[in-house]
C-alpha positions as CSV (number, residue, x, y, z in Angstrom):
1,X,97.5,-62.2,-131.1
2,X,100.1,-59.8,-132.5
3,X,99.7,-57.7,-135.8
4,X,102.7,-60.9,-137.4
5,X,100.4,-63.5,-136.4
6,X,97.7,-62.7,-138.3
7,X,96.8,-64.7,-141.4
8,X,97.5,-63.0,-144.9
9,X,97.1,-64.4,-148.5
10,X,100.0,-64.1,-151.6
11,X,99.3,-64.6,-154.8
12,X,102.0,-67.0,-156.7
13,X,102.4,-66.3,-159.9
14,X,103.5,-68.3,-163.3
15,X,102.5,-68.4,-166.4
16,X,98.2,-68.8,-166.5
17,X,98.3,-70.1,-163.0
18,X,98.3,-68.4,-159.7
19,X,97.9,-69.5,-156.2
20,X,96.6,-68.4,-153.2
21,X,98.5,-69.4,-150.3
22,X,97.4,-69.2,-147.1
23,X,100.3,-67.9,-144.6
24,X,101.1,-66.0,-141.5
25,X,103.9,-63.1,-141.6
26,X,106.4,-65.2,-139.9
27,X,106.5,-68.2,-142.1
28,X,109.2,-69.0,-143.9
29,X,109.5,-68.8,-148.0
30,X,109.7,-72.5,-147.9
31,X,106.2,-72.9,-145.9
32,X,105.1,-71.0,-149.1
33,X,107.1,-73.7,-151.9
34,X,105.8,-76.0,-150.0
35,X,101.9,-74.9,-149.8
36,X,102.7,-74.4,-153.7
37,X,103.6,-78.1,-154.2
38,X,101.3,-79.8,-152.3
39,X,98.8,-77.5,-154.7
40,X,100.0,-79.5,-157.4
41,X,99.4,-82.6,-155.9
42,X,103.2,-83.1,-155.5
43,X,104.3,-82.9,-159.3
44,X,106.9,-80.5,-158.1
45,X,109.0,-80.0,-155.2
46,X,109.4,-77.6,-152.9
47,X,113.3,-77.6,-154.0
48,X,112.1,-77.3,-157.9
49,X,110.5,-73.7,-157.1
50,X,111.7,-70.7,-156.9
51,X,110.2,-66.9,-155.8
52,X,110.6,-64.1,-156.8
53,X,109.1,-60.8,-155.3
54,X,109.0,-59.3,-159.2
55,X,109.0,-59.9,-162.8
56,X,112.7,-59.0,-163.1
57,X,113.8,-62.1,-160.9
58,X,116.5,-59.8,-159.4
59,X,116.4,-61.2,-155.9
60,X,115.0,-64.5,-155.2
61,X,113.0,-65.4,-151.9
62,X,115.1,-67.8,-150.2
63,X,113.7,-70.3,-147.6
64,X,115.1,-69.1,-144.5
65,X,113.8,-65.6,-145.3
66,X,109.9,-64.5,-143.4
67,X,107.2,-63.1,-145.4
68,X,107.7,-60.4,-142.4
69,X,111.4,-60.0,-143.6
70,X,109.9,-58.6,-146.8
71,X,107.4,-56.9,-145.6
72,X,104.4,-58.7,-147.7
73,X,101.4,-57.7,-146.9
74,X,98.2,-59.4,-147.7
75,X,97.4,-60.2,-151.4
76,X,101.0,-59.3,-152.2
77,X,102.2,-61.2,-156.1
78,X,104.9,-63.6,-155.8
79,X,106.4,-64.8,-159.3
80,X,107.7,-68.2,-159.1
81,X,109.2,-70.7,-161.5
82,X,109.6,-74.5,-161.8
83,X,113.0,-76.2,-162.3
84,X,112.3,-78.2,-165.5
85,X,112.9,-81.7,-166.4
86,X,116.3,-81.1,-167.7
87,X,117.1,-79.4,-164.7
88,X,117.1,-75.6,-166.2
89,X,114.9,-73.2,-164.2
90,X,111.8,-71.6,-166.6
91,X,111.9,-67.8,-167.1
92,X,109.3,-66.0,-165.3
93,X,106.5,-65.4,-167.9
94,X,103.0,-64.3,-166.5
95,X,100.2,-64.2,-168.7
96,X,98.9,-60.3,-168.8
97,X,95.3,-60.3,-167.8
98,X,92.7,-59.5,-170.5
99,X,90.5,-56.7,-169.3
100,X,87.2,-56.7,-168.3
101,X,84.3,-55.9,-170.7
């Protein structure tokens, strides 16, 4: 098995919530919307997500593209958002994480 076989986890990003999904190197950013969909239970779309590989949302993680195209490694953050009823796409807020006491 080659080094872009083996399994990795991202963390997805947005708002309170982030997911853990399960990939190899070489699936696509769609694999990913759609591991992030079927998370929750189908509400949303793979289409109605977008990814983001930072909080700026200056290039967005298209479907064809590989998690090996951009180099992720394993635990790597995603921020994603949800295309909203209206049909407007959410900013990308993440909720800071309160430190440890």
């Amino acid at each position: 098995m080659s080094k872009t076989d083996n399994q990795i986890h991202v963390r997805c990003k947005r708002r309170n919530q982030t997911f853990f999904i399960i990939c190899k190197k070489l699936d696509s950013f769609k694999y990913v919307k759609e591991q992030v969909s079927s998370s929750v239970g189908g509400d949303i779309s793979a289409a109605d997500v977008k990814l983001y590989n930072n909080l700026n949302a200056d290039v967005e993680l298209l479907d064809d593209a590989t998690i090996a195209d951009r180099e992720l490694d394993n635990d790597d953050v995603l921020y994603m958002v949800f295309k909203t009823s209206q049909g407007d796409w959410e900013d990308i807020r993440v909720k800071p994480l309160e430190p440890l006491v």
